[in-house]
PDB file of N, CA, C and O in Angstrom, chain B, residues numbered from 101:
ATOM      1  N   UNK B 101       3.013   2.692  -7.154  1.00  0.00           N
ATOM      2  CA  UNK B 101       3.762   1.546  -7.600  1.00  0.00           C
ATOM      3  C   UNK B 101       3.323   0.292  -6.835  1.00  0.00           C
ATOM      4  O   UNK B 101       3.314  -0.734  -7.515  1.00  0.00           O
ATOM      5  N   UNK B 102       2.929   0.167  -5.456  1.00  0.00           N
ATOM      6  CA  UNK B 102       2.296  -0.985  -4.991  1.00  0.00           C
ATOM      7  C   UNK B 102       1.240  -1.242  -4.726  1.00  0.00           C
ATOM      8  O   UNK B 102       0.863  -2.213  -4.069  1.00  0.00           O
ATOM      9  N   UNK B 103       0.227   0.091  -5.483  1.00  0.00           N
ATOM     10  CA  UNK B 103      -0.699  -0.171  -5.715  1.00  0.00           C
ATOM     11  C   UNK B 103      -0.275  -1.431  -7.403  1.00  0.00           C
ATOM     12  O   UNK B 103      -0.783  -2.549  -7.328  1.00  0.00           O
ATOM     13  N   UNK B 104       0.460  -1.164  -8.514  1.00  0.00           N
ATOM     14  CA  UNK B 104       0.359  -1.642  -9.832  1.00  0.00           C
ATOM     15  C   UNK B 104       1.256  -3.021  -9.643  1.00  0.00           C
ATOM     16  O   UNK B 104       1.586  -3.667 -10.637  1.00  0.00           O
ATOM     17  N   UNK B 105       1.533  -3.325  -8.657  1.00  0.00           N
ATOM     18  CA  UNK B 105       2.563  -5.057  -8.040  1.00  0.00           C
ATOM     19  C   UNK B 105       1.274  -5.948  -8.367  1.00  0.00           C
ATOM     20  O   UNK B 105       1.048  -6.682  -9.329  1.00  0.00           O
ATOM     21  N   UNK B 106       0.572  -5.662  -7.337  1.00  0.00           N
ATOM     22  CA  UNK B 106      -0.717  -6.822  -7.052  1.00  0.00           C
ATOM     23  C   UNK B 106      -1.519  -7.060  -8.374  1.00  0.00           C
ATOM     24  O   UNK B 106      -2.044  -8.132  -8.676  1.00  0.00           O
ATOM     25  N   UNK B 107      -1.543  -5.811  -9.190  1.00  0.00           N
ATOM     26  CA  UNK B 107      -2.527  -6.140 -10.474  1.00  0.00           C
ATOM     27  C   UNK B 107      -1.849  -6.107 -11.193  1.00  0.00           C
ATOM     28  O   UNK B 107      -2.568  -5.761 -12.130  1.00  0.00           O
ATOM     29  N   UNK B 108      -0.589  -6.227 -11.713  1.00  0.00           N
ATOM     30  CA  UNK B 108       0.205  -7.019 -12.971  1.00  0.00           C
ATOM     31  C   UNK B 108       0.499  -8.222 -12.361  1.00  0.00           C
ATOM     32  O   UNK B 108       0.148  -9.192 -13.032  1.00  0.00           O
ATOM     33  N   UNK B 109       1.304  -8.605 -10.759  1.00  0.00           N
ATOM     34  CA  UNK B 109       1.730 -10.041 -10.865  1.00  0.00           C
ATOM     35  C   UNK B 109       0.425 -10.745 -10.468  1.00  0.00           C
ATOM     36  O   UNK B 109       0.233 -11.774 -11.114  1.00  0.00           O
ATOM     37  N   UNK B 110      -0.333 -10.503  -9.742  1.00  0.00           N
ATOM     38  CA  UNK B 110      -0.915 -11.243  -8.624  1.00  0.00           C
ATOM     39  C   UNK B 110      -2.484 -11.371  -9.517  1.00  0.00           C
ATOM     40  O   UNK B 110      -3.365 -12.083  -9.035  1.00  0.00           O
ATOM     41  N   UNK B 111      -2.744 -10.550 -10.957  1.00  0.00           N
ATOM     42  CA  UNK B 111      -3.742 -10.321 -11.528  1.00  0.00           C
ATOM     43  C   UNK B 111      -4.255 -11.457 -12.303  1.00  0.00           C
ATOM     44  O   UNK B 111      -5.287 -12.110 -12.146  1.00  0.00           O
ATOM     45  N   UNK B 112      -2.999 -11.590 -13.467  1.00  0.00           N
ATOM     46  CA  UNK B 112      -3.561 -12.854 -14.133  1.00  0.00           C
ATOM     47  C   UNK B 112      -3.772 -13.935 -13.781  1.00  0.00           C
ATOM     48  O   UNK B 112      -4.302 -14.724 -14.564  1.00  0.00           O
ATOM     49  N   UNK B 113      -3.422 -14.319 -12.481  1.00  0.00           N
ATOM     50  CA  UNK B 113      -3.733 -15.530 -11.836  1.00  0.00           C
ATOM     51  C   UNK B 113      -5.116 -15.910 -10.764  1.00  0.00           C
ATOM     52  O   UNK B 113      -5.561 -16.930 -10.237  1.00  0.00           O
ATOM     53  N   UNK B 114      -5.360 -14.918 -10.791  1.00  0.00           N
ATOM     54  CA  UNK B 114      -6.351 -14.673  -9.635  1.00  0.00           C
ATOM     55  C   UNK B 114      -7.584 -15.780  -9.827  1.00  0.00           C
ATOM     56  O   UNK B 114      -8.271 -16.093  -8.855  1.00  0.00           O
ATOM     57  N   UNK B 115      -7.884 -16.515 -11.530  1.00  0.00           N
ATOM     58  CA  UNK B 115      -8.502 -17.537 -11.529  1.00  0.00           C
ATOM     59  C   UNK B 115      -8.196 -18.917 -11.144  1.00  0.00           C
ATOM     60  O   UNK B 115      -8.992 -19.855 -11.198  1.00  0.00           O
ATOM     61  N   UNK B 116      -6.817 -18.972 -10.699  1.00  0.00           N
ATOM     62  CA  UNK B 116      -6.204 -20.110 -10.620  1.00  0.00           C
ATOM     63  C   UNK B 116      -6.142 -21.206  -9.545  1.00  0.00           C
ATOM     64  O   UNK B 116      -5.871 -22.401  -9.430  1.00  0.00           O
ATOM     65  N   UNK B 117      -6.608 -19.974  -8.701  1.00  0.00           N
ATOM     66  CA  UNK B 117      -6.972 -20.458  -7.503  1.00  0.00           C
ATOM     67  C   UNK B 117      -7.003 -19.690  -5.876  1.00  0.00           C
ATOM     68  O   UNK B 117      -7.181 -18.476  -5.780  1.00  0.00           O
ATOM     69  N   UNK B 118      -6.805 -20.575  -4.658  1.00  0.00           N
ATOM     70  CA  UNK B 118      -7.113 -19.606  -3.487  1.00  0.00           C
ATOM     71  C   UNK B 118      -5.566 -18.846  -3.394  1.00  0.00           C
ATOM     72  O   UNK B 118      -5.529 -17.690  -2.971  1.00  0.00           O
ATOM     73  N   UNK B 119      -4.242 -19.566  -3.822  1.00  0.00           N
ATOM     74  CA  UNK B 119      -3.593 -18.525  -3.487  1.00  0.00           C
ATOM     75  C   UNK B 119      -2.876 -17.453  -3.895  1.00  0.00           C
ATOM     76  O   UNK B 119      -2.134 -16.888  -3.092  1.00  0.00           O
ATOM     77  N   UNK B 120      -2.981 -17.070  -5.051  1.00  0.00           N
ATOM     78  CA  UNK B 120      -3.108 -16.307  -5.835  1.00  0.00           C
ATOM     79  C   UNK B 120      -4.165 -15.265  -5.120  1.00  0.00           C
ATOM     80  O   UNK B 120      -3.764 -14.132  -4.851  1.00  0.00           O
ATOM     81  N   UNK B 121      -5.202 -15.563  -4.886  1.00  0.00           N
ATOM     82  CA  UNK B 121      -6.550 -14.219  -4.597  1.00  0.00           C
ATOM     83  C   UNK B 121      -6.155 -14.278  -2.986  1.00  0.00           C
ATOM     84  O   UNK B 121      -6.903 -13.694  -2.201  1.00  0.00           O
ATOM     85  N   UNK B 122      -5.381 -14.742  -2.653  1.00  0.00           N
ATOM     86  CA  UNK B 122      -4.705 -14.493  -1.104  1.00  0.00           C
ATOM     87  C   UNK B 122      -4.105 -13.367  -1.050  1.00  0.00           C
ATOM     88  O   UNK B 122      -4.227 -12.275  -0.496  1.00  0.00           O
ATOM     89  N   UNK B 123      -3.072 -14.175  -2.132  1.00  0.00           N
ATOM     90  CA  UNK B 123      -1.973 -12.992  -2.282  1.00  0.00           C
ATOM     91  C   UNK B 123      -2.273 -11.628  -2.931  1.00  0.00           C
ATOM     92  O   UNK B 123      -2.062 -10.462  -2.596  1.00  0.00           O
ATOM     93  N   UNK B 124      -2.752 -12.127  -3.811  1.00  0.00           N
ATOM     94  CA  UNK B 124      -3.360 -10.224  -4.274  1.00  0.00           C
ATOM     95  C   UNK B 124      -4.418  -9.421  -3.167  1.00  0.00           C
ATOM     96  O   UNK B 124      -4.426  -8.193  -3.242  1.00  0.00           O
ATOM     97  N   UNK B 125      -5.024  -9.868  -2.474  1.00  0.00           N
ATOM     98  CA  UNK B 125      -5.493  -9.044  -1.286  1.00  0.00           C
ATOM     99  C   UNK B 125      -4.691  -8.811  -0.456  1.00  0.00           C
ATOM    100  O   UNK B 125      -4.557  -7.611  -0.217  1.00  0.00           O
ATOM    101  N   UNK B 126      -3.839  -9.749   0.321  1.00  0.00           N
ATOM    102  CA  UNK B 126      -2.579  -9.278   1.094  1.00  0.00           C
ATOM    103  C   UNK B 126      -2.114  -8.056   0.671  1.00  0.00           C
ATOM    104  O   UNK B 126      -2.133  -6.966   1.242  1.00  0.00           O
ATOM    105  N   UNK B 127      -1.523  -8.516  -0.847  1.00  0.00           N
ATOM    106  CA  UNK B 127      -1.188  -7.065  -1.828  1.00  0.00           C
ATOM    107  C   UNK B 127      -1.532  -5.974  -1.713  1.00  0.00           C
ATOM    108  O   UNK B 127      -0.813  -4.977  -1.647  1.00  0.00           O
ATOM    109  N   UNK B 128      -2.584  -6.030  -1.678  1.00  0.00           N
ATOM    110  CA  UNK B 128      -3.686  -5.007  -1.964  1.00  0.00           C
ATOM    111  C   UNK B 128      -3.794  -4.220  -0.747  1.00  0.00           C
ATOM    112  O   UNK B 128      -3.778  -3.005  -0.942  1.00  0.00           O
ATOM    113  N   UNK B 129      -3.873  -4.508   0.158  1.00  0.00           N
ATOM    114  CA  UNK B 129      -3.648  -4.179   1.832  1.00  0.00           C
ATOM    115  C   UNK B 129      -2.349  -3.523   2.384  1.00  0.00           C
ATOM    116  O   UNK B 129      -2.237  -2.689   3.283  1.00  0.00           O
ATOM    117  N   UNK B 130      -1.623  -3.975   1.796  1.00  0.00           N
ATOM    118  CA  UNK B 130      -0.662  -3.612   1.879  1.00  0.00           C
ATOM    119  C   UNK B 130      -0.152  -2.222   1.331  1.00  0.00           C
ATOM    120  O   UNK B 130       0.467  -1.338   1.923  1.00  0.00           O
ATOM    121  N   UNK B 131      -0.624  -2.293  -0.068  1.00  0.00           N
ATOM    122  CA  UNK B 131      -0.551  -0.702  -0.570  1.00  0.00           C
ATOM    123  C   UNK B 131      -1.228  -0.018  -0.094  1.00  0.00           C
ATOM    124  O   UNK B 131      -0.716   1.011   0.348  1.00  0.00           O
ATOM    125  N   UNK B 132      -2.843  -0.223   0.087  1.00  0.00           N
ATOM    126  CA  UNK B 132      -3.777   0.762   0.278  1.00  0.00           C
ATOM    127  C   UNK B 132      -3.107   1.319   1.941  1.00  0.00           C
ATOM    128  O   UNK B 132      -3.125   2.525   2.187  1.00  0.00           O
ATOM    129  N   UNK B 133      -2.562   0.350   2.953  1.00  0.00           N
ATOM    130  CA  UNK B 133      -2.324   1.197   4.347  1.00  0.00           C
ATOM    131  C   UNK B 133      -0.898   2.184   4.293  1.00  0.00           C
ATOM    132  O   UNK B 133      -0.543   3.041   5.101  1.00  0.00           O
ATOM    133  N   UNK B 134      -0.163   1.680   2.903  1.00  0.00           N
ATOM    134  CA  UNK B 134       0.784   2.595   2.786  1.00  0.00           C
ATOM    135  C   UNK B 134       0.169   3.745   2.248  1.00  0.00           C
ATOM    136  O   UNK B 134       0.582   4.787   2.757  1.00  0.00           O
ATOM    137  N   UNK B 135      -0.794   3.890   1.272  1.00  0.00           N
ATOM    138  CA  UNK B 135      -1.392   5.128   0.887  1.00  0.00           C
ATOM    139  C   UNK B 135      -2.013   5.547   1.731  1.00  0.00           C
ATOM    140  O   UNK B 135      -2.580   6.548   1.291  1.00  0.00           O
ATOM    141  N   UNK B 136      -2.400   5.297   3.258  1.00  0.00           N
ATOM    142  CA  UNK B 136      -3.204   6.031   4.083  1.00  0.00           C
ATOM    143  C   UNK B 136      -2.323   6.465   5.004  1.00  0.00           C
ATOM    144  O   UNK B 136      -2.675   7.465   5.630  1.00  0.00           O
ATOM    145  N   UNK B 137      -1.176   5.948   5.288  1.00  0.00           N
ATOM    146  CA  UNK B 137      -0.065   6.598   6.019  1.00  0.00           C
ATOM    147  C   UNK B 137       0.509   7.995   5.334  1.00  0.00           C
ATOM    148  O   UNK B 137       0.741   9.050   5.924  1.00  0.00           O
ATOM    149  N   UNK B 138       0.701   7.657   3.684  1.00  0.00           N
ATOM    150  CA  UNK B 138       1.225   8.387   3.282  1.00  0.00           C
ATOM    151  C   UNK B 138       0.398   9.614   3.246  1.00  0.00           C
ATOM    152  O   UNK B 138       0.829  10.740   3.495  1.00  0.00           O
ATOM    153  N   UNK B 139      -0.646   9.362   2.965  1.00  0.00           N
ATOM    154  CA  UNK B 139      -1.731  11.133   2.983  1.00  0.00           C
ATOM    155  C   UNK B 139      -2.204  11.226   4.525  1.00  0.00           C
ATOM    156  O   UNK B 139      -3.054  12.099   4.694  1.00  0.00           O
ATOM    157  N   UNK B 140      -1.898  10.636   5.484  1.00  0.00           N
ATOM    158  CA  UNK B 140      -2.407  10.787   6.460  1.00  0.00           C
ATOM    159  C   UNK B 140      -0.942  12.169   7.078  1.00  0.00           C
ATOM    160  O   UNK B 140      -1.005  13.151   7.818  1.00  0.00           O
ATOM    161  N   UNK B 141      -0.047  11.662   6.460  1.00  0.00           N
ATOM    162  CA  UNK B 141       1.868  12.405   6.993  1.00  0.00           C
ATOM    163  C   UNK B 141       1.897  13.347   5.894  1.00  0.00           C
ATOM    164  O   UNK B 141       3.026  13.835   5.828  1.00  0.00           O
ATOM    165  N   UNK B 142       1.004  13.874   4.869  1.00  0.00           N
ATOM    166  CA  UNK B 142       1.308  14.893   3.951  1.00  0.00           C
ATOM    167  C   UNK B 142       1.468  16.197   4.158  1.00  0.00           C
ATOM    168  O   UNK B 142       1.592  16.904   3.158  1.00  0.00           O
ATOM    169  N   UNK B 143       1.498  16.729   5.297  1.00  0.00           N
ATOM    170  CA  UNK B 143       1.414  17.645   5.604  1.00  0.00           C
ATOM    171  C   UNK B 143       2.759  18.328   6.511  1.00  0.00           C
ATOM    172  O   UNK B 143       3.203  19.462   6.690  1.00  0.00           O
ATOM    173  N   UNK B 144       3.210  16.539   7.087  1.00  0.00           N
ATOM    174  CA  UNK B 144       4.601  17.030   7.187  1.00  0.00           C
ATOM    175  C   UNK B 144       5.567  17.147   6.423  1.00  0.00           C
ATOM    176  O   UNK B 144       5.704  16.266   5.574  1.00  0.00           O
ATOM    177  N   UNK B 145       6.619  18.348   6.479  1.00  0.00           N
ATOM    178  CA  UNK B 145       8.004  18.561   5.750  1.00  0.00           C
ATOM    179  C   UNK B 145       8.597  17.320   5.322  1.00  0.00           C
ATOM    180  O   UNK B 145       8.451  16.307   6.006  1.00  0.00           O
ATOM    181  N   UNK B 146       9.415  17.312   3.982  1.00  0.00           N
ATOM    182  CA  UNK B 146       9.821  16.523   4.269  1.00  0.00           C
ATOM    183  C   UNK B 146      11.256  15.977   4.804  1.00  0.00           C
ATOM    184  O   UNK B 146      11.046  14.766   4.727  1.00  0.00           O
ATOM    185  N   UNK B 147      11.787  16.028   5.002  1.00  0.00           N
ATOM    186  CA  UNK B 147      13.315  15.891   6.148  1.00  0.00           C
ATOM    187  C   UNK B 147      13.142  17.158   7.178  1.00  0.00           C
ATOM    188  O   UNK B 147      14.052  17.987   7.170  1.00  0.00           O
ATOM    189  N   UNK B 148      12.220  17.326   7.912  1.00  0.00           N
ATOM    190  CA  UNK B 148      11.365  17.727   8.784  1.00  0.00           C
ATOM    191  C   UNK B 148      12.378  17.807   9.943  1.00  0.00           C
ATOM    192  O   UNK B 148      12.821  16.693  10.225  1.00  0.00           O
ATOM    193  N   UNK B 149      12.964  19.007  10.839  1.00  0.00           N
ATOM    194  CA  UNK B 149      13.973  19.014  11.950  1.00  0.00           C
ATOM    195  C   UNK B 149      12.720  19.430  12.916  1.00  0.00           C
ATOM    196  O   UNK B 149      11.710  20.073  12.631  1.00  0.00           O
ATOM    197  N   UNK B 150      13.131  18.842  14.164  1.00  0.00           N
ATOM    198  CA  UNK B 150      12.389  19.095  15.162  1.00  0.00           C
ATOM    199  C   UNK B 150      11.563  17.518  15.808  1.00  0.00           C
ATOM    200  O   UNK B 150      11.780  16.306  15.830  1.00  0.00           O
ATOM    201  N   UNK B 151      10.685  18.356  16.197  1.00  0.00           N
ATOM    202  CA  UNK B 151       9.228  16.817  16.537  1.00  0.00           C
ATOM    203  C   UNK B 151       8.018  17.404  15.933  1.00  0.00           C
ATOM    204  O   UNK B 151       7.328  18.318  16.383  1.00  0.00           O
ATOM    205  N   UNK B 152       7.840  16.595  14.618  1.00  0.00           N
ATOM    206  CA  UNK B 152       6.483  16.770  13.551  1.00  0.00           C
ATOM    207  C   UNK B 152       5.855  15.499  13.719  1.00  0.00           C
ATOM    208  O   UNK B 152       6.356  14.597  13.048  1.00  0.00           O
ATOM    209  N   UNK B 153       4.531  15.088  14.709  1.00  0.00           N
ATOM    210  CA  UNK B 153       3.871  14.305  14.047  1.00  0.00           C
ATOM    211  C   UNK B 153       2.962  14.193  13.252  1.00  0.00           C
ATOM    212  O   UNK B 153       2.247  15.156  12.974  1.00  0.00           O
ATOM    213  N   UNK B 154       2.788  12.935  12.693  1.00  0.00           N
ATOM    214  CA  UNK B 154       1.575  12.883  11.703  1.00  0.00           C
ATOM    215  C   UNK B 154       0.457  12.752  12.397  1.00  0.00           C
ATOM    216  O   UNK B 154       0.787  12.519  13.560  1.00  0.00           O
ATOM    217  N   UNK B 155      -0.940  12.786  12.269  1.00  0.00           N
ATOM    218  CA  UNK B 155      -1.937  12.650  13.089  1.00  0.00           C
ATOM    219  C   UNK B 155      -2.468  12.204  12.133  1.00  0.00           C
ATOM    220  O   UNK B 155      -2.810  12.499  10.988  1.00  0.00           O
ATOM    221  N   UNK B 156      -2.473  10.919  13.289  1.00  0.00           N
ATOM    222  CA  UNK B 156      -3.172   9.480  13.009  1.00  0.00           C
ATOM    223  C   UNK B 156      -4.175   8.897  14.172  1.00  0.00           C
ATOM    224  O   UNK B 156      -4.735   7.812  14.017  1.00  0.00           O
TER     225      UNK B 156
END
């Protein structure tokens, strides 16, 4: 889902100028380090009792 934010809002504008293509890379950064957290922690349970870290 935040991968599909940046390329519906932040998409059609991206000719319009610098901040628009600011903001959709911000965007874009933003999802992609949540998707690397998220498969990076896939392996832990999820509502996980104890001490599970992710290894990062």
């Amino acid at each position: 889902m935040l991968g599909l934010i940046p390329i519906t809002f932040w998409g059609p504008d991206l000719y319009t100028g610098r901040t628009a293509s600011t903001a959709f890379i911000i965007s874009f950064l933003i999802a992609a380090g949540v998707w690397l957290v998220a498969d990076t922690c896939k392996e832990v349970p999820w509502m996980a009792t104890g001490r599970l870290v992710c290894k990062i």
